[in-house]
MARVEX-934740 format. One record per residue (C-alpha): x, y, z; residue in one letter; residue number from 1. Coordinates in pm, 1 decimal. Layout:
<rs>
<r px="X" py="Y" pz="Z" zavex="a" gumar="NUM"/>
...
</rs>
This chain:
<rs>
<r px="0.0" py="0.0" pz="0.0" zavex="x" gumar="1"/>
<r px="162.2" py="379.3" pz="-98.0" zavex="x" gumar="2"/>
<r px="162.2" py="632.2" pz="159.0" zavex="x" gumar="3"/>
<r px="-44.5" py="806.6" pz="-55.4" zavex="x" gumar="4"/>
<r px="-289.7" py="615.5" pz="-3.7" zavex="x" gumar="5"/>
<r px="-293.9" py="645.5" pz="416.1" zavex="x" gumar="6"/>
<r px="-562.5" py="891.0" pz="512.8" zavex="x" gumar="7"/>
<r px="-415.3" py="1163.7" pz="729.4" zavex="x" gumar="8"/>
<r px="-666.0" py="1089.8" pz="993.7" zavex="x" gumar="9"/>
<r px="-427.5" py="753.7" pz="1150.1" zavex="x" gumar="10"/>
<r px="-213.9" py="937.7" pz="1310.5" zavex="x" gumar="11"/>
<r px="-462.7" py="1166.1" pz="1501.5" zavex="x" gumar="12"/>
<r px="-561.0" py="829.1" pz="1670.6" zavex="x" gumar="13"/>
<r px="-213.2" py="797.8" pz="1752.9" zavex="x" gumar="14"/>
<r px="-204.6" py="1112.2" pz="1918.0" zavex="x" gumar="15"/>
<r px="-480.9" py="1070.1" pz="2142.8" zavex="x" gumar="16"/>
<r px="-281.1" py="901.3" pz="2394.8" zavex="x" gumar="17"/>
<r px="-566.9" py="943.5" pz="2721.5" zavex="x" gumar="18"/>
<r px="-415.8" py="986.9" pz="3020.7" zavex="x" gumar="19"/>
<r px="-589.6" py="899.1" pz="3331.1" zavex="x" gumar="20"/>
<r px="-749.5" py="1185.3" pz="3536.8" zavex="x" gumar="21"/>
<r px="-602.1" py="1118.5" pz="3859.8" zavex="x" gumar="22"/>
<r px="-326.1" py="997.1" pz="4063.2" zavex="x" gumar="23"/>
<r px="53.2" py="927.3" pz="3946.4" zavex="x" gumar="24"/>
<r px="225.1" py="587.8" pz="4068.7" zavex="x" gumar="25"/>
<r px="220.9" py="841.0" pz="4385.5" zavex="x" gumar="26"/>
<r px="-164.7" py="691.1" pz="4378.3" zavex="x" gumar="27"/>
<r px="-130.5" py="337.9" pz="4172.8" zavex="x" gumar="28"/>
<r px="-200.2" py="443.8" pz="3853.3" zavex="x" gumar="29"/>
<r px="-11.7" py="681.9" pz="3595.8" zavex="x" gumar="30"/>
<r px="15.2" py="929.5" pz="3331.7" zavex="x" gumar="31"/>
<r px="-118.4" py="577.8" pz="3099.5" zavex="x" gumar="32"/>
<r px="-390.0" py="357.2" pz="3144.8" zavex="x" gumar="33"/>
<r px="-263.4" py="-13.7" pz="3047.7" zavex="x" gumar="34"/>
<r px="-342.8" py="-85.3" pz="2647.4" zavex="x" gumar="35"/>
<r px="-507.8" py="267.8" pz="2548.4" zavex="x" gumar="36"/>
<r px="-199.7" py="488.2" pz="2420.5" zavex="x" gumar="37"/>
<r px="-179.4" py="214.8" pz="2091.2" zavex="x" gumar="38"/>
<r px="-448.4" py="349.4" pz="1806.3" zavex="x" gumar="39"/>
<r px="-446.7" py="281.2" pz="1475.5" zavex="x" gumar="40"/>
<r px="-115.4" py="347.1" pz="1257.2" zavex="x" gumar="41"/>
<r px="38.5" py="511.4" pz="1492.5" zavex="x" gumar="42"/>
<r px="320.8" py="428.4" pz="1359.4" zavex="x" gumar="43"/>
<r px="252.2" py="668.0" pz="1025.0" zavex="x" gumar="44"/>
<r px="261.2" py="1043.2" pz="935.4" zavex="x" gumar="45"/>
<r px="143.8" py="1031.8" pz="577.1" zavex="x" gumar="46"/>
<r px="226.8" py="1271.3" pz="355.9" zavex="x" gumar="47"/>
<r px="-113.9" py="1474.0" pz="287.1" zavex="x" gumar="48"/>
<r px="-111.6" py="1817.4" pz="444.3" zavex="x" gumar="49"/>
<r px="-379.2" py="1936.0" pz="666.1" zavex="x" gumar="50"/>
<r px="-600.7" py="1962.0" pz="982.9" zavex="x" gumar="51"/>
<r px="-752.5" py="1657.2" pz="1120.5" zavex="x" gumar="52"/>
<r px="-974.9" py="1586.1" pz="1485.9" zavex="x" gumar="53"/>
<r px="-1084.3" py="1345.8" pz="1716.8" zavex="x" gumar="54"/>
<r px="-1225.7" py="1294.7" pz="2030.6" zavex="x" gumar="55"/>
<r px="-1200.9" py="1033.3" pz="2283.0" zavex="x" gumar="56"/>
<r px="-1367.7" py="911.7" pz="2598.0" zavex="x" gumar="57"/>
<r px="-1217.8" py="638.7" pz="2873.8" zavex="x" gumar="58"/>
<r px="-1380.9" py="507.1" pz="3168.2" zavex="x" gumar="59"/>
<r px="-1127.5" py="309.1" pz="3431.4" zavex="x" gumar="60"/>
<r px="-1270.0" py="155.7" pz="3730.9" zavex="x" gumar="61"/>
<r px="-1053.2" py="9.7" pz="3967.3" zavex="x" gumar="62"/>
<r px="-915.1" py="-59.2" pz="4291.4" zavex="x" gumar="63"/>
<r px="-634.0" py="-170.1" pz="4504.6" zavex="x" gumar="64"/>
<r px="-675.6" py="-387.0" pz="4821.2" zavex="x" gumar="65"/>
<r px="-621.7" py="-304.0" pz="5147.8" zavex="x" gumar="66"/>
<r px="-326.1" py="-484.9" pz="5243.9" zavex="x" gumar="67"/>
<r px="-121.6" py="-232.0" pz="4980.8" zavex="x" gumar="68"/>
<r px="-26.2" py="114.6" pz="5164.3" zavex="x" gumar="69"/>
<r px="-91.8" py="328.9" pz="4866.9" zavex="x" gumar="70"/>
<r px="58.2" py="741.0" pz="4864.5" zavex="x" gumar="71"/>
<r px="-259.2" py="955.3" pz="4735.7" zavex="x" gumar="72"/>
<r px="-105.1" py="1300.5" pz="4786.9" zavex="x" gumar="73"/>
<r px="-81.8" py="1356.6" pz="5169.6" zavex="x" gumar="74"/>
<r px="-249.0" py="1100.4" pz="5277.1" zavex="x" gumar="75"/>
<r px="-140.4" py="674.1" pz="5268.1" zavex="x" gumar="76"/>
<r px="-423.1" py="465.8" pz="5171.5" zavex="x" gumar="77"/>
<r px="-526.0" py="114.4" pz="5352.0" zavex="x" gumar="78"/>
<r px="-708.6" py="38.5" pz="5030.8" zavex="x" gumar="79"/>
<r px="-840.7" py="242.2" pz="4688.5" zavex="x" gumar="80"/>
<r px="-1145.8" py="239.1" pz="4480.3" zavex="x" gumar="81"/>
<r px="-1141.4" py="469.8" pz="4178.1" zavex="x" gumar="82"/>
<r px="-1379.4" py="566.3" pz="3894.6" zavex="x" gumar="83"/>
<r px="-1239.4" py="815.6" pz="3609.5" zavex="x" gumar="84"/>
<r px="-1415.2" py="932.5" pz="3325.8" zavex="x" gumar="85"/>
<r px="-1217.7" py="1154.4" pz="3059.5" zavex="x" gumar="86"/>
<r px="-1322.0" py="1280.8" pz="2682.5" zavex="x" gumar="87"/>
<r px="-1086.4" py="1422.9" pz="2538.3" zavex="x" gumar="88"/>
<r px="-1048.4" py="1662.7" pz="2187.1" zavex="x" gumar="89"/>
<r px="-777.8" py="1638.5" pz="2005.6" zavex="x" gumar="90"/>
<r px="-601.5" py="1888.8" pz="1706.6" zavex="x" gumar="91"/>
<r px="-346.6" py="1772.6" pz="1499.2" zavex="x" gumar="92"/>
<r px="-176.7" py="1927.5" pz="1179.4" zavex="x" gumar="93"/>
<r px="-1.7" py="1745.6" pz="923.3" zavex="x" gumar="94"/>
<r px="275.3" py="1965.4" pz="778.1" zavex="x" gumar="95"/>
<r px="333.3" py="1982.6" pz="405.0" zavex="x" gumar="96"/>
<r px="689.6" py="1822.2" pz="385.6" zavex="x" gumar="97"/>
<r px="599.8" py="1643.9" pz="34.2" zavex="x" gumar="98"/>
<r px="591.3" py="1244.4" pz="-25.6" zavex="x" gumar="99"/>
<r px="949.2" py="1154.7" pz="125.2" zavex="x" gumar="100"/>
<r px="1067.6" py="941.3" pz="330.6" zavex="x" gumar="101"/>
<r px="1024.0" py="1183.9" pz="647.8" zavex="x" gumar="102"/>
<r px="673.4" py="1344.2" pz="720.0" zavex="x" gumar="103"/>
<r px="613.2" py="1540.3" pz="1021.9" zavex="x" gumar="104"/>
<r px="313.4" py="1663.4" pz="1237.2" zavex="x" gumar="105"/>
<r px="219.5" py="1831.3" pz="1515.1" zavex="x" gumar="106"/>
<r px="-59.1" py="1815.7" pz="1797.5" zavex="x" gumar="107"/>
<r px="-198.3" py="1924.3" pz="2108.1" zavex="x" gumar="108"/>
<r px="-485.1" py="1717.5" pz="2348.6" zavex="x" gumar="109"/>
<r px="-737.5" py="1906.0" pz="2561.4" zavex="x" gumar="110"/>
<r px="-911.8" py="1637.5" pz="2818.4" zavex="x" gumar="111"/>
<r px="-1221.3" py="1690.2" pz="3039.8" zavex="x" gumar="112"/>
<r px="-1214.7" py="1410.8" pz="3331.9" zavex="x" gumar="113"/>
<r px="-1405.0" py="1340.5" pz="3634.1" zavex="x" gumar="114"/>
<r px="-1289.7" py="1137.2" pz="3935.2" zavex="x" gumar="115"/>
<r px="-1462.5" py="973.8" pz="4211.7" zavex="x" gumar="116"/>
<r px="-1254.6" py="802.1" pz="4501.9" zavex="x" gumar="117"/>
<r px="-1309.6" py="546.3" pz="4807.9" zavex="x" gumar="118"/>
<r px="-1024.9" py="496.9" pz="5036.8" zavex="x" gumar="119"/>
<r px="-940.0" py="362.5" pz="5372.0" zavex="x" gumar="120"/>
<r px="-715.0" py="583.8" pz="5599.0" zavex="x" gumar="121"/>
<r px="-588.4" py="545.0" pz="5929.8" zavex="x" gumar="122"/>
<r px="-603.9" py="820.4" pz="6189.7" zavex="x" gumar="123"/>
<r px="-365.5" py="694.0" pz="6471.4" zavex="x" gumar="124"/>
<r px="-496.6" py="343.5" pz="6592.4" zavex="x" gumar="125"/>
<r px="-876.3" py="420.6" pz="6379.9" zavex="x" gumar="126"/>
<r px="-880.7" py="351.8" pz="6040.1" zavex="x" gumar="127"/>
<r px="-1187.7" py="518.3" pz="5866.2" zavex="x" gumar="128"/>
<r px="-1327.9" py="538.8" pz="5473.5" zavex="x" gumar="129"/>
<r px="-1299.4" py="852.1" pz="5321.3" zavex="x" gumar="130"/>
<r px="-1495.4" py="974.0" pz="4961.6" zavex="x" gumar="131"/>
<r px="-1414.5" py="1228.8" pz="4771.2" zavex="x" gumar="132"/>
<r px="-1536.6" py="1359.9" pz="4401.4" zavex="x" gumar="133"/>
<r px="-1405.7" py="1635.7" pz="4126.4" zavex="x" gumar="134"/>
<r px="-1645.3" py="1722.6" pz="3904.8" zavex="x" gumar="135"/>
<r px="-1625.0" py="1743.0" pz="3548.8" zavex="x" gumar="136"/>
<r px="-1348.7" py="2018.7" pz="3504.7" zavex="x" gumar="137"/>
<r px="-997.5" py="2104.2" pz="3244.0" zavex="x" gumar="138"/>
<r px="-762.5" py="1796.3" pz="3341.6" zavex="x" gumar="139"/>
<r px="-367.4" py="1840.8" pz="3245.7" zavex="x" gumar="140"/>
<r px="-373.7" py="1905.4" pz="2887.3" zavex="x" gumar="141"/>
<r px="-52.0" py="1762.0" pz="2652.9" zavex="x" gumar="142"/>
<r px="51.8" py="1823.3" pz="2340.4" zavex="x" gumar="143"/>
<r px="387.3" py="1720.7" pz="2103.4" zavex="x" gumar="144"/>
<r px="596.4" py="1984.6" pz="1943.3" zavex="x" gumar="145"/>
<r px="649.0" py="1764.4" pz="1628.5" zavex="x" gumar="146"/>
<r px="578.6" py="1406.2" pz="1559.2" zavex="x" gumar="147"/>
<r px="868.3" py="1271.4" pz="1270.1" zavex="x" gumar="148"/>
<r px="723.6" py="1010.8" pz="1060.9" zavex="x" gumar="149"/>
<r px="980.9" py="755.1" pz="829.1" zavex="x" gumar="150"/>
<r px="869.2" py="541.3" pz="550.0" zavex="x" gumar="151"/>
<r px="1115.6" py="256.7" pz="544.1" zavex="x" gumar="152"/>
<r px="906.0" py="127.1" pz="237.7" zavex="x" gumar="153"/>
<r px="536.3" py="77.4" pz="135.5" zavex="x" gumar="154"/>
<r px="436.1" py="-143.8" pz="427.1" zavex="x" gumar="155"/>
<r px="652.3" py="-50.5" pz="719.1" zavex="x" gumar="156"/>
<r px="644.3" py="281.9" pz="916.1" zavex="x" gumar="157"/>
<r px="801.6" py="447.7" pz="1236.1" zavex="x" gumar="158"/>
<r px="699.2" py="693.7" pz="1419.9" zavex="x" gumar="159"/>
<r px="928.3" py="973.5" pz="1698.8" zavex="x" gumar="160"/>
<r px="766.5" py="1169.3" pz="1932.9" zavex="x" gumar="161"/>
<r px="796.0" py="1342.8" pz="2270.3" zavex="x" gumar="162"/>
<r px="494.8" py="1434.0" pz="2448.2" zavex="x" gumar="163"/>
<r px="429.4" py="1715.4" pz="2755.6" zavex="x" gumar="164"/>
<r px="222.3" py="1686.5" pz="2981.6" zavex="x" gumar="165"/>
<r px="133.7" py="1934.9" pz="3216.7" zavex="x" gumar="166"/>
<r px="43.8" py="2018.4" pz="3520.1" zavex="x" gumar="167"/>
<r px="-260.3" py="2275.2" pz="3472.9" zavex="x" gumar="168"/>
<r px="-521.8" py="2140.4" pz="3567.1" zavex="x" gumar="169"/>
<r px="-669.0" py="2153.5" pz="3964.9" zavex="x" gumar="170"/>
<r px="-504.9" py="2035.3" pz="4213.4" zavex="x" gumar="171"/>
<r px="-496.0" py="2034.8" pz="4632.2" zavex="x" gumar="172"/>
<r px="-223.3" py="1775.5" pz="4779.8" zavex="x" gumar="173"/>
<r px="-518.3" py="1741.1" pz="5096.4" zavex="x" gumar="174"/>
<r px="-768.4" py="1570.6" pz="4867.6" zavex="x" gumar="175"/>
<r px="-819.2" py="1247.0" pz="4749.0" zavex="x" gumar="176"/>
<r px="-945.6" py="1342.9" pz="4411.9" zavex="x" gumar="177"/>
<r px="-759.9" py="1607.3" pz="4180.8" zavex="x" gumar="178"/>
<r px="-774.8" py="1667.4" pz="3795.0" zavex="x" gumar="179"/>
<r px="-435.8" py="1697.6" pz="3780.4" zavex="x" gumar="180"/>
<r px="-70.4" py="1493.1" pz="3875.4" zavex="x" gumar="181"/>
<r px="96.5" py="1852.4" pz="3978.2" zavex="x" gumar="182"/>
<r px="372.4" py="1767.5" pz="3771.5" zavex="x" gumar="183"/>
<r px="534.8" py="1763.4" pz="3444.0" zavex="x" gumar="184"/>
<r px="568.4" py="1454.3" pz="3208.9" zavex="x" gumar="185"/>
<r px="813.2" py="1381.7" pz="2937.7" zavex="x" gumar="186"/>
<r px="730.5" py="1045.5" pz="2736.7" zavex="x" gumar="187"/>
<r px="1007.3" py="987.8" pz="2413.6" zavex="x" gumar="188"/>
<r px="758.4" py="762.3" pz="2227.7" zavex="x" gumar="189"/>
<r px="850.7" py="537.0" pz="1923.6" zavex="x" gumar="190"/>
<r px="533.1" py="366.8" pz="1689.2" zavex="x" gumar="191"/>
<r px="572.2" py="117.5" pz="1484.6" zavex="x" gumar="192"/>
<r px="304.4" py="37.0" pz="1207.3" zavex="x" gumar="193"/>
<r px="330.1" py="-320.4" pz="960.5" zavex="x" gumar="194"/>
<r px="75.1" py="-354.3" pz="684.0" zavex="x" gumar="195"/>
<r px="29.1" py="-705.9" pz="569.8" zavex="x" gumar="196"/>
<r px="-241.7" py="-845.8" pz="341.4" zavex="x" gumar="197"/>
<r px="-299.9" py="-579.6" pz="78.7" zavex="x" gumar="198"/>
<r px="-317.5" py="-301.2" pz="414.8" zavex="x" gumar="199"/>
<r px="-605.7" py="-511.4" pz="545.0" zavex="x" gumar="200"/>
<r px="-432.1" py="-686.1" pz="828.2" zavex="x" gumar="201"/>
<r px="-250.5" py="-414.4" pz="1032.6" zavex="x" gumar="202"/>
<r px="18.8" py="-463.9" pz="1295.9" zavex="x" gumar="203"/>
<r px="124.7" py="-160.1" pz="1522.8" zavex="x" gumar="204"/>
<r px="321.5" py="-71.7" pz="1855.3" zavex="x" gumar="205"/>
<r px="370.9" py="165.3" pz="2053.2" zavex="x" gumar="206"/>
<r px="631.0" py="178.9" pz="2311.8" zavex="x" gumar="207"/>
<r px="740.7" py="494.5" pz="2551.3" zavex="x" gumar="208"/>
<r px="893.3" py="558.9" pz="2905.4" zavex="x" gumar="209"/>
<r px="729.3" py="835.3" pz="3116.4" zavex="x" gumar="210"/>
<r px="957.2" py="1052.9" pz="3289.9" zavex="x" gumar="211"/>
<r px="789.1" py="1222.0" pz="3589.5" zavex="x" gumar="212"/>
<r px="908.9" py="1589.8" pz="3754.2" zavex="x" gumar="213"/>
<r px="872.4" py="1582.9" pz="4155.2" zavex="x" gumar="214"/>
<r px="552.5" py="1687.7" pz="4281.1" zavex="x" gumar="215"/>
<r px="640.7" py="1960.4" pz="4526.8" zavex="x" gumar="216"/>
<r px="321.1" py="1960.4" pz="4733.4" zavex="x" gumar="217"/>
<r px="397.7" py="1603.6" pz="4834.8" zavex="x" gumar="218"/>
<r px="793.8" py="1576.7" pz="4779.3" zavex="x" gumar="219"/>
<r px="696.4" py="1277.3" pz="4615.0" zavex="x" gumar="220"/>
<r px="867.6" py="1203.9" pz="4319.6" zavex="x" gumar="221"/>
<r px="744.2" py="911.1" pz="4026.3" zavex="x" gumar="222"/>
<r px="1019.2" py="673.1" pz="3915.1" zavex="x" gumar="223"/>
<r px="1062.9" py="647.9" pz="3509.3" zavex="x" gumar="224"/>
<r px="783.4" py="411.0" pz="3400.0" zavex="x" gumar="225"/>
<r px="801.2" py="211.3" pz="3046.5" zavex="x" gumar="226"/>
<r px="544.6" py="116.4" pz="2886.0" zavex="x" gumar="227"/>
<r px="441.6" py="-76.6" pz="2532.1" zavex="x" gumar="228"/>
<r px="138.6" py="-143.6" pz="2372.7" zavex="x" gumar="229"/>
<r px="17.7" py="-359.1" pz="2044.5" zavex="x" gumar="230"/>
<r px="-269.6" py="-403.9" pz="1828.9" zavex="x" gumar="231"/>
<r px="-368.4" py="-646.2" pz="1543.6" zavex="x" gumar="232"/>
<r px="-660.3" py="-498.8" pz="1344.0" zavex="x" gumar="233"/>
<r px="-831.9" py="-697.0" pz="1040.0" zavex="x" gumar="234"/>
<r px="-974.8" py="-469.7" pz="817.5" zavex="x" gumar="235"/>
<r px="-1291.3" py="-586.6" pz="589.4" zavex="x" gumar="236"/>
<r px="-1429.1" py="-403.7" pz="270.4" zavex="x" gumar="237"/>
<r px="-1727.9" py="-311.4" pz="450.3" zavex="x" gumar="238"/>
<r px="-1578.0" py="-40.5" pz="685.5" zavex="x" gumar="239"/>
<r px="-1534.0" py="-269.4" pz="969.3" zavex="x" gumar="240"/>
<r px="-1226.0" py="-380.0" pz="1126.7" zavex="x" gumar="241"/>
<r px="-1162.1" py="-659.9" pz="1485.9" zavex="x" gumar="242"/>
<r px="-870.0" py="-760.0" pz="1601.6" zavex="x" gumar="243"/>
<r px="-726.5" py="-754.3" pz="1992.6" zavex="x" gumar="244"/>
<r px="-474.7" py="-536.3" pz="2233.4" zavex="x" gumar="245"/>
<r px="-231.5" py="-605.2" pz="2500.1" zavex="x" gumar="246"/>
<r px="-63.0" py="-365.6" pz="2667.6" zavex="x" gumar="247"/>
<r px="218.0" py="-367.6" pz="2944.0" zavex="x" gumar="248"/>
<r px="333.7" py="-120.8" pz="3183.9" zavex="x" gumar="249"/>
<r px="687.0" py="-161.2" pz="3390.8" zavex="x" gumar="250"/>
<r px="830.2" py="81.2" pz="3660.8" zavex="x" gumar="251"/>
<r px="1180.8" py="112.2" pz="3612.4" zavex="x" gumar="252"/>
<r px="1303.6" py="323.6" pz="3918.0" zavex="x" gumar="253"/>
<r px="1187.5" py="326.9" pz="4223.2" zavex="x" gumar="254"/>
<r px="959.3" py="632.4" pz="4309.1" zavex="x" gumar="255"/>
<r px="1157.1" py="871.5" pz="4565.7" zavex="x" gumar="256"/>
<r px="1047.6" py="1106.2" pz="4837.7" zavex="x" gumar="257"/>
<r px="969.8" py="1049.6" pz="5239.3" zavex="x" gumar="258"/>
<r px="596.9" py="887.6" pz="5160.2" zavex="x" gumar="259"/>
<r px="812.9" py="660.0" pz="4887.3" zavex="x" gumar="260"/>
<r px="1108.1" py="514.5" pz="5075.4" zavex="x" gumar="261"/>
<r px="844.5" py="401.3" pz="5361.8" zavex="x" gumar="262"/>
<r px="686.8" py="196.0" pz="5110.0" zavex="x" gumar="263"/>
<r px="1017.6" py="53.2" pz="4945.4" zavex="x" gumar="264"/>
<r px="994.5" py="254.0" pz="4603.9" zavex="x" gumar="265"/>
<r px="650.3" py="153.0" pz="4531.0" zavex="x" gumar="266"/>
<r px="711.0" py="-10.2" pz="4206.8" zavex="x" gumar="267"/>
<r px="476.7" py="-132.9" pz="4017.6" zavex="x" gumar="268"/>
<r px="358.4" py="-331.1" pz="3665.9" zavex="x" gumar="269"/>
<r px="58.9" py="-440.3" pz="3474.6" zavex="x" gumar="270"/>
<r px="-39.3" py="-668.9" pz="3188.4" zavex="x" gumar="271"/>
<r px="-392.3" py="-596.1" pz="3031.1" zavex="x" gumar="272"/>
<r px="-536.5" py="-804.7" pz="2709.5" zavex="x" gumar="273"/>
<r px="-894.0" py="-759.6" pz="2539.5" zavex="x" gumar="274"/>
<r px="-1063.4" py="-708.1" pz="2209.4" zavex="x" gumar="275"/>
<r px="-1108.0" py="-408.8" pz="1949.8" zavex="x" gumar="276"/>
<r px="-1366.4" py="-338.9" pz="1682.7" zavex="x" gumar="277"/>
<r px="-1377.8" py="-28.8" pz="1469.9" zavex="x" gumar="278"/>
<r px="-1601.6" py="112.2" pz="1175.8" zavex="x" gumar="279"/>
<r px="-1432.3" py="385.4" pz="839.0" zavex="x" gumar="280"/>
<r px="-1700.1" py="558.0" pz="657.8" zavex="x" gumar="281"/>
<r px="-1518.6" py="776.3" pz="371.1" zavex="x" gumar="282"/>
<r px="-1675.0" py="1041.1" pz="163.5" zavex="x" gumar="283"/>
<r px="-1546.8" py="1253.8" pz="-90.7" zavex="x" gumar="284"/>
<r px="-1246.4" py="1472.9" pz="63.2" zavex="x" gumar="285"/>
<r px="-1245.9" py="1344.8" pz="443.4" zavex="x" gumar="286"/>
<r px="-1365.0" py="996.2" pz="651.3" zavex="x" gumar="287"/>
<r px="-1474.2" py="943.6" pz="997.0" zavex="x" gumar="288"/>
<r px="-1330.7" py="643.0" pz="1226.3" zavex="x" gumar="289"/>
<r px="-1518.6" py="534.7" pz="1489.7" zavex="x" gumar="290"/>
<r px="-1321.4" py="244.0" pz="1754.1" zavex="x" gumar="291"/>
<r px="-1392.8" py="99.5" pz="2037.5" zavex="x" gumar="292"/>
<r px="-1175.9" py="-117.0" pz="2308.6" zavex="x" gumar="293"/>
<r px="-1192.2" py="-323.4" pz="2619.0" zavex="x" gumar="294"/>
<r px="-967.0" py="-430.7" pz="2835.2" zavex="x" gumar="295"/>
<r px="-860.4" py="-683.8" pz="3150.1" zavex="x" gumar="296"/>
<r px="-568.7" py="-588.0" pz="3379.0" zavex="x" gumar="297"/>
<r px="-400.0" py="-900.2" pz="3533.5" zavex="x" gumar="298"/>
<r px="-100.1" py="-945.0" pz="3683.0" zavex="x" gumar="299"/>
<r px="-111.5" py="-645.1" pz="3841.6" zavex="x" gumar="300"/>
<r px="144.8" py="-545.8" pz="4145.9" zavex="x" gumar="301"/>
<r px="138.4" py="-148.5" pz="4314.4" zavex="x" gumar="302"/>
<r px="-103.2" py="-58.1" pz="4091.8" zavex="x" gumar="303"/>
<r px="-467.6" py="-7.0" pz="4033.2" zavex="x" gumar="304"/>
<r px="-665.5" py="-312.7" pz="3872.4" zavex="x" gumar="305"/>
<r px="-945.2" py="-286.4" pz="3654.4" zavex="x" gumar="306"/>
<r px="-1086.6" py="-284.3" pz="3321.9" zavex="x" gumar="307"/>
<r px="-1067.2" py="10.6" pz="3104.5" zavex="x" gumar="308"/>
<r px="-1305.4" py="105.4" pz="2817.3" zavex="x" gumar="309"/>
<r px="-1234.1" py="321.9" pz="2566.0" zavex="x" gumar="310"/>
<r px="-1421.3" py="456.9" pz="2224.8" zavex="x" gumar="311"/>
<r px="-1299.4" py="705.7" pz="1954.4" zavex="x" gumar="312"/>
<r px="-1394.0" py="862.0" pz="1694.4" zavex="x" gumar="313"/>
<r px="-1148.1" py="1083.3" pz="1418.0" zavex="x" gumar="314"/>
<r px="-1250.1" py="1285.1" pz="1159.1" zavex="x" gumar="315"/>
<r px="-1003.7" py="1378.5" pz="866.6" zavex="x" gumar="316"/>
<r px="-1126.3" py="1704.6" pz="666.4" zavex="x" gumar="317"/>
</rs>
């Protein structure tokens, strides 16, 4: 399949990237949500010029048992239940760099998130359950300078990006629940996109380590986190597509800080599998992609567990 031939509208899905609107690994969870940052092609920047959207919305349910002393801002948890929601819009631009080898692309990702959160805390010898809710509200929006995309030929494509993330959004180090991680992110990502069967059968991966600034409020400071996810995607001449995800998230370094050393670096990793299904309609000039994922998180240590769900939809003008 020719280049030519990608719609420009791939790589906003591999932009979308949704973060979770919430707590850091100070809190079990991460920038990422295991098996959501892979989207289609995200391993392409094709060469037509131009503006393309999308918007996205995850849910994440999960939880973290009581026996696990978990850091949620100023306060260590005897056991976490969480709910997020998030929809995030995304803008992306496809520069006009010609049909090369090199394309390049840049974007920016404004998410709306609520949060809902259970814990168990322990006030001296009394230990107590606390709830706590943000309302719908700006979480920490990201964006990536530029996004280089290589053609190594017809079928195989890489993608280099670094994303920011940032820490605008709400934030009180006394609650449970914030809309934002009150700190910077830097994630070096590399995709990786294989077309096999005529471009119907595609094979892409995604892999990226997080690198967390120190949240001053707490002194608590996230170790590096890697993470890689992959999707297979069979693509039918009727606009629908099924195939399945994994995804796996590893802590690298321990976390650091007071709150941290206590609880031996809090290091954590995740494994998550599940199924994908997505519908292209195209129309003269432009095409809409709708997608939709699920998945289960096993093997889960220092870290939430739960099963995410997550639907898109991209529009290339």
């Amino acid at each position: 399949m020719n280049t030519r031939n990608l719609s420009a509208s791939c790589i906003v899905l591999a932009t979308l990237g949704l973060a979770p609107p919430a707590l850091a690994t100070e809190g079990a969870l991460g920038r990422t949500i295991t098996g959501t940052t892979v989207q289609s092609f995200a391993g392409v920047v094709p060469p037509t010029p131009g503006f393309n959207a999308a918007i996205g919305f995850v849910h994440y349910s999960g939880e973290i048992g009581g026996s696990r002393e978990t850091p949620v801002n100023n306060l260590l948890t005897l056991g976490l239940d969480a709910d997020f929601d998030m929809v995030s819009v995304t803008g992306l631009y496809v520069w006009d760099t010609g049909e090369g080898r090199w394309n390049f692309a840049s974007m920016a990702t404004l998410p709306f998130a609520t949060v809902d959160v259970t814990a168990n805390v322990a006030l001296g010898p009394r230990t107590g359950q606390v709830k706590d809710k943000a309302d719908w509200d700006v979480f920490d929006p990201f964006f990536a300078p530029i996004i280089a995309g290589y053609h190594f030929d017809q079928t195989h494509h890489m993608t280099l990006a670094l994303y920011i993330y940032s820490d605008w959004g709400s934030y009180d180090p006394d609650r449970l629940a914030n809309l934002s991680l009150n700190n910077w992110t830097y994630s070096p990502t590399v995709g990786y996109t294989q077309l096999m069967q005529k471009g119907t059968l595609e094979f892409t991966a995604v892999g990226a380590v997080d690198f967390y600034t120190r949240n001053d409020a707490t002194d608590y400071k996230n170790g590096a986190v890697f993470r890689l996810d992959a999707q297979l995607v069979k693509r039918f001449a009727n606009g629908w597509g099924v195939g399945g995800i994994g995804g796996w998230i590893e802590q690298l370094e321990d976390d650091e800080g007071p709150t941290a050393d206590r609880l031996d670096g809090f290091k954590g990793h995740a494994l998550a599998l599940g199924p994908t299904v997505n519908y292209t309609k195209k129309w003269d000039g432009g095409q809409v992609e709708f997608a939709a994922r699920w998945l289960s998180e096993f093997n889960v240590k220092r870290r939430l567990k739960g099963d995410p769900l997550m639907v898109t939809a991209t529009i290339a003008f």
